[in-house]
C-alpha atoms as one frame of an Amber mdcrd trajectory, in Angstrom:
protein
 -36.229 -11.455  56.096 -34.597  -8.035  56.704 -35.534  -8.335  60.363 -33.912
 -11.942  60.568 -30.872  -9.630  58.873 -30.791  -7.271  60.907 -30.485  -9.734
  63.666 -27.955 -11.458  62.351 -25.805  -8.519  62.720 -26.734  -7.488  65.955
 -25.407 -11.405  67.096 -22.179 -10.386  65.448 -21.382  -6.688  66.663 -22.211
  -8.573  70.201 -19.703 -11.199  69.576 -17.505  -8.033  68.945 -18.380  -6.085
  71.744 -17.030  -9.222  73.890 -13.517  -9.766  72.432 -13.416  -5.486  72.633
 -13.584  -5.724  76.946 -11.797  -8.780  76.721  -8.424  -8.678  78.777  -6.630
 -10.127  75.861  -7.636  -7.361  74.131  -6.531  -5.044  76.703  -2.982  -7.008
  76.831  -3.446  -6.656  72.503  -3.755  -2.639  72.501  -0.648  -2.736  75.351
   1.731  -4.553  73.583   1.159  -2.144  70.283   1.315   1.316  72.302   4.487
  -0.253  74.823   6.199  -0.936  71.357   5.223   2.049  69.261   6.003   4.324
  72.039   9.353   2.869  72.138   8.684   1.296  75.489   9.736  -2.335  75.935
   6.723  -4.333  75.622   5.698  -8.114  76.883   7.349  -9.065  73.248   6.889
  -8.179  69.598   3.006  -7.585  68.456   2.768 -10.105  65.199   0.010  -9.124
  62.556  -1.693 -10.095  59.156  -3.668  -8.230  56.555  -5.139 -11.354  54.397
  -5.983  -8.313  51.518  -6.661 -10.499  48.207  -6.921 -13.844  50.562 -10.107
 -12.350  52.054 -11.679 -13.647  49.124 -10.578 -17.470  50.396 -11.239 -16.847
  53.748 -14.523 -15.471  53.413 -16.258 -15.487  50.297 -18.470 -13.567  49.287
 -21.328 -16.390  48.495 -20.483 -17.027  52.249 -22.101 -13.766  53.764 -25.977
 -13.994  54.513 -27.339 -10.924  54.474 -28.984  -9.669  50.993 -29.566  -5.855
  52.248 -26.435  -4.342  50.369 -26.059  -1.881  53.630 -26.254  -5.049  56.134
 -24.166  -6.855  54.284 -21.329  -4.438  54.152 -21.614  -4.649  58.036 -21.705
  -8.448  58.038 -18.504  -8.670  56.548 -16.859  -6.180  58.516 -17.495  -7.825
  61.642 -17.039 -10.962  60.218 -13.669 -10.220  59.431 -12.639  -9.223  63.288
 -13.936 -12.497  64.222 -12.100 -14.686  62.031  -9.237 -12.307  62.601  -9.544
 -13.141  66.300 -10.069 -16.963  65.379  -6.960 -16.837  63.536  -5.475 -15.197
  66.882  -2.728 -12.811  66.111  -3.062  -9.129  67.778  -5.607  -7.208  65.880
  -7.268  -5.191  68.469 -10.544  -4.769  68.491 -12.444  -1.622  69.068 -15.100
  -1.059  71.716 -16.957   0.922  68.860 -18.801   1.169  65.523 -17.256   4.110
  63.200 -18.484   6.077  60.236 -16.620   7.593  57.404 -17.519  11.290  57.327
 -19.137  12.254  54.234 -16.792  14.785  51.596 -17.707  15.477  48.311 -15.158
  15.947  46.241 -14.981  18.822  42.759 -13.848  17.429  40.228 -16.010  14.090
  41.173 -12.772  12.043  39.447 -10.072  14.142  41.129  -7.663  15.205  39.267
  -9.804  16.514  36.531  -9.110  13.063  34.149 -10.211  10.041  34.118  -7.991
   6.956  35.699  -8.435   3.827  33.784  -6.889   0.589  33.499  -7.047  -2.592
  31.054  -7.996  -5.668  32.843  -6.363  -8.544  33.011  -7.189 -11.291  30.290
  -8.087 -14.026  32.850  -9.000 -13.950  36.481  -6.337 -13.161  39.162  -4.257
 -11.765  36.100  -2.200  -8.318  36.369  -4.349  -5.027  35.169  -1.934  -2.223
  33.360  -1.620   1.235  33.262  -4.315   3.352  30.617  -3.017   6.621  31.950
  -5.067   9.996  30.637  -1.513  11.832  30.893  -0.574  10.462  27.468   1.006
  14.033  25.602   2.308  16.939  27.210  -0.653  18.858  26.425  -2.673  16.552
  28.623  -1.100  18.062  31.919  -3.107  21.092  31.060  -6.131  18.992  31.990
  -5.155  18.911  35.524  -6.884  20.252  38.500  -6.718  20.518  41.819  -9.645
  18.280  43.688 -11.454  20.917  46.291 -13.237  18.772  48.981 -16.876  19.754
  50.739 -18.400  18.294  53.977 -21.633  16.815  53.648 -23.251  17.118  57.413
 -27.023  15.549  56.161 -25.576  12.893  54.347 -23.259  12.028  57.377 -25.408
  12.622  60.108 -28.334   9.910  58.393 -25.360   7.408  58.439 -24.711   7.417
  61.481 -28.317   7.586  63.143 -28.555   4.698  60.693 -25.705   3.107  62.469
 -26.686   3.819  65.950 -30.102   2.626  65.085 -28.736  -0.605  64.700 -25.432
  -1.118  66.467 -25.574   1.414  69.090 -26.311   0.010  72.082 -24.209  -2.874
  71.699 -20.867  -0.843  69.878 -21.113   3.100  70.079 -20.658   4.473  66.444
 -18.406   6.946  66.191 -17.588   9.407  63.592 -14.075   9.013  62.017 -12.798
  11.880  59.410  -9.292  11.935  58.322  -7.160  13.313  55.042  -9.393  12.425
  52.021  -6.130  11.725  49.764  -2.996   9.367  50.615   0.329  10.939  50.632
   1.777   8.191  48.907   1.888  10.309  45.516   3.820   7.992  43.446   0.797
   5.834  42.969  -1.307   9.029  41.909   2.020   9.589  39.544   1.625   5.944
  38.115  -1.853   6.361  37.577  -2.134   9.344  35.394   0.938   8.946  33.561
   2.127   5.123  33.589   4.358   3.725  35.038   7.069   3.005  32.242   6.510
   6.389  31.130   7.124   7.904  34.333  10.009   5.847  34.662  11.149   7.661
  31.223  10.385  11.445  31.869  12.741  11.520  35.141  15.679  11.204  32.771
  14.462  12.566  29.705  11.784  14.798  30.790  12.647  15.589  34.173  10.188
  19.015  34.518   7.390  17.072  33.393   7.798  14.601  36.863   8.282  18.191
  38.541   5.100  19.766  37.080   3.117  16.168  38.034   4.888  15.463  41.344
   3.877  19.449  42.454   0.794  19.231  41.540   0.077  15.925  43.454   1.701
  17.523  46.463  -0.439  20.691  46.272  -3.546  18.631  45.624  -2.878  16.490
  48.688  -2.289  19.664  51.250  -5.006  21.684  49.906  -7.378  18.728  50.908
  -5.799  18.802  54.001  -6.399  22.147  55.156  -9.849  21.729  53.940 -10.971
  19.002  56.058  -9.103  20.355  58.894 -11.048  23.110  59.392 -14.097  21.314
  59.522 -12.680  20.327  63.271 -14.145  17.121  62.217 -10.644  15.290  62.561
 -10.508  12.042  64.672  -7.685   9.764  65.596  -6.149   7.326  63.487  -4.031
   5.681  66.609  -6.018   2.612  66.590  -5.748  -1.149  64.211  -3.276  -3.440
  63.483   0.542  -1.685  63.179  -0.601   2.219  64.264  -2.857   1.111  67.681
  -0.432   3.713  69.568  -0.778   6.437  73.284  -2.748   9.517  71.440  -0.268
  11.607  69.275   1.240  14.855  69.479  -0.286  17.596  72.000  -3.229  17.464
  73.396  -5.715  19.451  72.194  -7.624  20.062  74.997 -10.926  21.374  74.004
 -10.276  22.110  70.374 -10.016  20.519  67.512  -7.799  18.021  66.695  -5.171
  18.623  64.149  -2.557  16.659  61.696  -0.184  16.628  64.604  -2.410  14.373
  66.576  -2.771  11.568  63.210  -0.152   8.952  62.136   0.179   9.252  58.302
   1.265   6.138  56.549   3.691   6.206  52.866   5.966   4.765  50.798   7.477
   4.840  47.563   6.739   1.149  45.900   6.387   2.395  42.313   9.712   3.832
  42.955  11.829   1.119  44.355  14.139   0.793  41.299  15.175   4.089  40.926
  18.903   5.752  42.368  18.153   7.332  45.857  18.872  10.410  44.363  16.248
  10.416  41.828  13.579   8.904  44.445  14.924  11.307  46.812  14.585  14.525
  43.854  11.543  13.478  42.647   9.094  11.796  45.338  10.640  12.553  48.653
  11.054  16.411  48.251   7.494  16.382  47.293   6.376  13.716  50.074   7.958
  15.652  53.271   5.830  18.668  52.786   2.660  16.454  53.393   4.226  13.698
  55.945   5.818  16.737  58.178   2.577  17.962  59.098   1.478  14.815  60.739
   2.289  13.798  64.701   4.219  10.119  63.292   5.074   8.912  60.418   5.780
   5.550  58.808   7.242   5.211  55.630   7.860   1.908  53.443   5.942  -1.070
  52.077   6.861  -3.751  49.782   9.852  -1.817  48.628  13.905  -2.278  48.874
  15.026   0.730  50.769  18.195  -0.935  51.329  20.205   1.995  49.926  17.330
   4.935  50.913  17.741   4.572  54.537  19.271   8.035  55.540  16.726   9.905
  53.360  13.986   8.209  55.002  15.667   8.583  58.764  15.906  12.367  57.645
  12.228  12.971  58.150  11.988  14.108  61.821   8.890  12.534  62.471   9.312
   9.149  61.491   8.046   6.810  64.283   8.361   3.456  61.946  10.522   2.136
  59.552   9.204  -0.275  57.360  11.789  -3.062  56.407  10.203  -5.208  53.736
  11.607  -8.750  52.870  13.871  -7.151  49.659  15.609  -4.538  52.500  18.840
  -5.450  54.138  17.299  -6.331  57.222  20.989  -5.893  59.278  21.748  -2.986
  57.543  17.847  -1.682  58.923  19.057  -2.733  62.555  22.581  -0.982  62.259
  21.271   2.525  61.486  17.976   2.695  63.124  18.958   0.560  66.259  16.378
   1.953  69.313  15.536   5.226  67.750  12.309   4.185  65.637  10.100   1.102
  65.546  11.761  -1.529  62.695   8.108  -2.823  61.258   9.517  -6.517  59.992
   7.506  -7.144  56.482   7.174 -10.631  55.651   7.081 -11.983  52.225   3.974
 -13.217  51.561   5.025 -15.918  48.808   7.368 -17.398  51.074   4.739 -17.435
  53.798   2.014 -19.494  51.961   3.643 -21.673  49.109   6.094 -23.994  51.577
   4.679 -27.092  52.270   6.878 -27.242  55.672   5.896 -24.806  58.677   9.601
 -25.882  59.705  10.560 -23.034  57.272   8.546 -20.548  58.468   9.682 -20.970
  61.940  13.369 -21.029  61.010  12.957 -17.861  59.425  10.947 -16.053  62.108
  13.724 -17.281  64.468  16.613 -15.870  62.383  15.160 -12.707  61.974  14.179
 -12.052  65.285  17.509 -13.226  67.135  18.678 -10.398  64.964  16.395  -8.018
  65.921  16.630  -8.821  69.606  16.689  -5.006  71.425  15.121  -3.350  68.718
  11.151  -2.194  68.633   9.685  -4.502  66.243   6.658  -5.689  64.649   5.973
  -8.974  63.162   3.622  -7.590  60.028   2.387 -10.011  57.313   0.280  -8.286
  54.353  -0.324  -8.153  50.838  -1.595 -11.748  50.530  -3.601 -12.805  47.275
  -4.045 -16.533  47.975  -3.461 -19.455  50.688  -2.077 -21.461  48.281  -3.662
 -24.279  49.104  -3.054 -23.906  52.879  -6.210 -23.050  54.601  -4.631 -22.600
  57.737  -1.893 -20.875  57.010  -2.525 -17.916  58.501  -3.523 -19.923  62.136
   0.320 -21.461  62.027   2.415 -19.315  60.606   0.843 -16.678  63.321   1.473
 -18.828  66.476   4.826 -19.543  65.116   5.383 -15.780  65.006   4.063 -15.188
  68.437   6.329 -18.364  70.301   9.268 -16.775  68.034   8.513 -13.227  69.449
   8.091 -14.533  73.163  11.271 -16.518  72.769  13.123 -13.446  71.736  11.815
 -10.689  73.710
C-alpha cells in the first residue's frame, strides 16, 4: 500500500516536472519578472489563491494517500495541477523545497497563549480570546529567540530527495520565521475591539505592545540571518520577480535579496494618523531591511496612500476592491507595480460572467500604462459555481491582452 503511495506521488511530481520546462511556463515566470521589474510585459499576469475554496476544489476525502507525510505531498502537487487546469499564471517551479527547521523559546511565542472561541456552526466567524486581558498581563511578554535545527532539517530533506529527487530537486528554503504584519500579532494578544480602545484611551499600552512586536520580529531576523541559511523568496504567484537587491556573490544571502509582504487589515478603519503612529512607525523598521516590499491586502488605503509611497522600498502597491482605484493610478502612476485585488464576493455569487467581464474591462482601460496585476484571493466558497475560477480567469487574461 505505501509503495502504491509512494508511487502515486512520484506520477504527480512528474506531471509537475513537465508543466515546470514547459514554454508556457517560461512565458508565465516572464510576464511576472517583465512586470515586477517595471518592464512592459506581453500584458498583465492574472492570478488566484482559492484559500478557504481549496476545501471545494479538492477535498480532503478526495486525496489518496493514507501516509500523513505522503499525503501532505499529494496535495501540494495536486494543487499546481489543478492550478494549471484552471490556467491562470501560477508558475511552477522546476523543484521540490523544504522548510528549514527553527525551534522557537518560548514554544508559543510571545510567552502567552493565543486562543480563540470557535464559531457555533461550521463556516461561522471565530473571535478574539486574547491572554492580554489587564495591564498586568503585558508583563507576561517575551521576546521569542529562534534556534536552527540542522538534524531535524537535514532528515527532511534526504527524506524528500529520497522520493522526489530525481524527478524535482528539493531544495532548502529558510526565510524570516515571523510576518511583519504586526497588527495581526496586536489583534491576537489583545483583541481587536480592545485594541481599537487603548489607541485613544490608552495610547502607551499600543506603544508598549506595538514595540515589543517590532523587536520580537527583528530579533528573529538577525537570528536566522546568521545562520547564512537564507534563500530567495522571488518565486509564486504575485512576487515570481529578477533576483533582488545585490548580488551576493559567494556569501550569504541577506534581507536585501527577499521581498517581504504586509499590510495593515485589522487597521483599515482607523485615521491615517493613528495607523500611521501606531503600526507604520513600528512596521518600517522591519519592511526597510528587505530588497522590495509590498504592502496592502483586503484593506481601504484610499486615504493612506502617501504613508505607504513613503517607504523607499516599496515595489507593489496593493489596491484592494474598497481603495479608490483612480486615486491608486493618479499617485503611483509608473513608479511601483498597482497589484489590482479583486473582490472575491463579487467574483463568485453573480450568476452572469457578463459582470465579471464588464468589470475586468473597466478596471483595466483605467489602468492601461500602469504595471499591474490581476490578483484574486481570499476565497471561502464557489458559491455554487464550480467553474468559476476556469471563467472568471480567461476573462481576466482576454481583458489583460485587450488592454496591454
Amino acid at each position: 500500500m505505501l509503495q502504491a503511495e509512494r508511487d502515486y506521488v512520484r506520477e504527480l511530481a512528474r506531471q509537475v516536472a513537465q508543466i515546470a520546462a514547459s514554454p508556457e511556463n517560461a512565458a508565465i515566470c516572464q510576464r511576472w519578472r517583465d512586470v515586477n521589474a517595471l518592464r512592459k510585459p506581453d500584458r498583465a499576469p492574472v492570478w488566484c489563491r482559492p484559500v478557504g475554496a481549496w476545501a471545494e476544489i479538492l477535498p480532503e476525502e478526495s486525496l489518496r494517500c493514507q501516509d500523513p507525510w505522503l499525503r501532505g505531498i499529494e496535495r501540494e502537487l495536486r494543487m499546481i495541477l489543478i492550478k494549471h487546469e484552471i490556467g491562470d499564471d501560477s508558475p511552477v517551479d522546476a523543484f521540490y523545497t523544504v522548510p528549514a527547521v527553527f525551534s522557537c523559546d518560548p514554544p508559543n511565542v510571545w510567552g502567552v497563549e493565543i486562543r480563540h472561541i470557535p464559531p457555533s456552526r461550521p463556516g461561522g466567524a471565530w473571535t478574539y480570546d486574547p491572554p492580554l486581558k489587564t495591564e498586568a498581563d503585558f508583563d507576561r511578554l517575551r521576546l521569542p529567540s529562534y534556534t536552527y535545527q540542522e538534524a531535524a532539517t537535514q532528515e527532511r530533506l534526504e527524506q524528500a530527495h529520497e522520493l522526489l529527487g530525481d524527478l524535482l530537486p528539493v531544495r532548502l528554503s529558510c526565510g524570516p520565521p515571523l510576518h511583519s504584519i504586526l497588527c495581526v500579532w496586536a489583534a491576537e494578544l489583545r483583541g481587536l475591539s480592545e485594541l481599537m480602545l487603548d489607541m485613544a484611551v490608552a495610547p502607551e499600552l499600543v506603544h508598549r505592545l506595538m514595540a515589543h512586536l517590532r523587536d520580537g520580529v527583528l530579533q528573529s531576523m538577525r537570528q536566522v540571518e546568521a545562520t547564512g541559511l537564507l534563500t530567495p523568496n522571488n518565486i509564486g504567484g504575485m512576487f515570481c520577480s529578477d533576483p533582488v537587491g545585490p548580488d551576493p556573490g559567494d556569501g550569504p544571502l541577506t534581507y536585501r535579496n527577499l521581498w517581504v509582504a504586509t499590510n495593515s487589515q485589522e487597521f483599515d478603519q482607523v485615521s491615517p494618523a493613528m495607523w500611521e503612529e501606531f503600526l507604520l512607525a513600528y512596521q518600517r523598521p522591519i519592511i526597510e531591511q528587505f530588497g522590495l516590499a509590498a504592502y496592502g491586502c483586503c484593506e481601504n488605503l484610499t486615504h493612506k496612500i502617501d504613508g505607504v509611497l513613503s517607504l523607499p522600498n516599496l515595489r507593489i502597491f496593493v489596491c484592494s476592491a474598497w481603495t479608490d482605484l483612480d486615486r491608486v493610478i493618479e499617485r503611483v502612476g509608473t513608479r511601483h507595480v498597482i497589484m489590482w485585488r479583486q473582490k472575491a464576493s463579487a467574483v463568485v455569487f453573480p450568476d452572469d460572467p457578463a459582470v465579471l467581464q464588464r468589470d475586468l474591462e473597466d478596471g483595466l482601460r483605467r489602468l492601461q500604462g500602469c504595471y499591474v496585476q490581476v490578483v484574486l484571493r481570499e476565497l471561502q466558497t464557489l458559491a455554487g459555481h464550480p467553474d468559476r475560477l476556469h471563467v472568471w480567469t480567461r476573462l481576466a487574461i482576454d481583458a489583460a491582452a485587450k488592454y496591454a
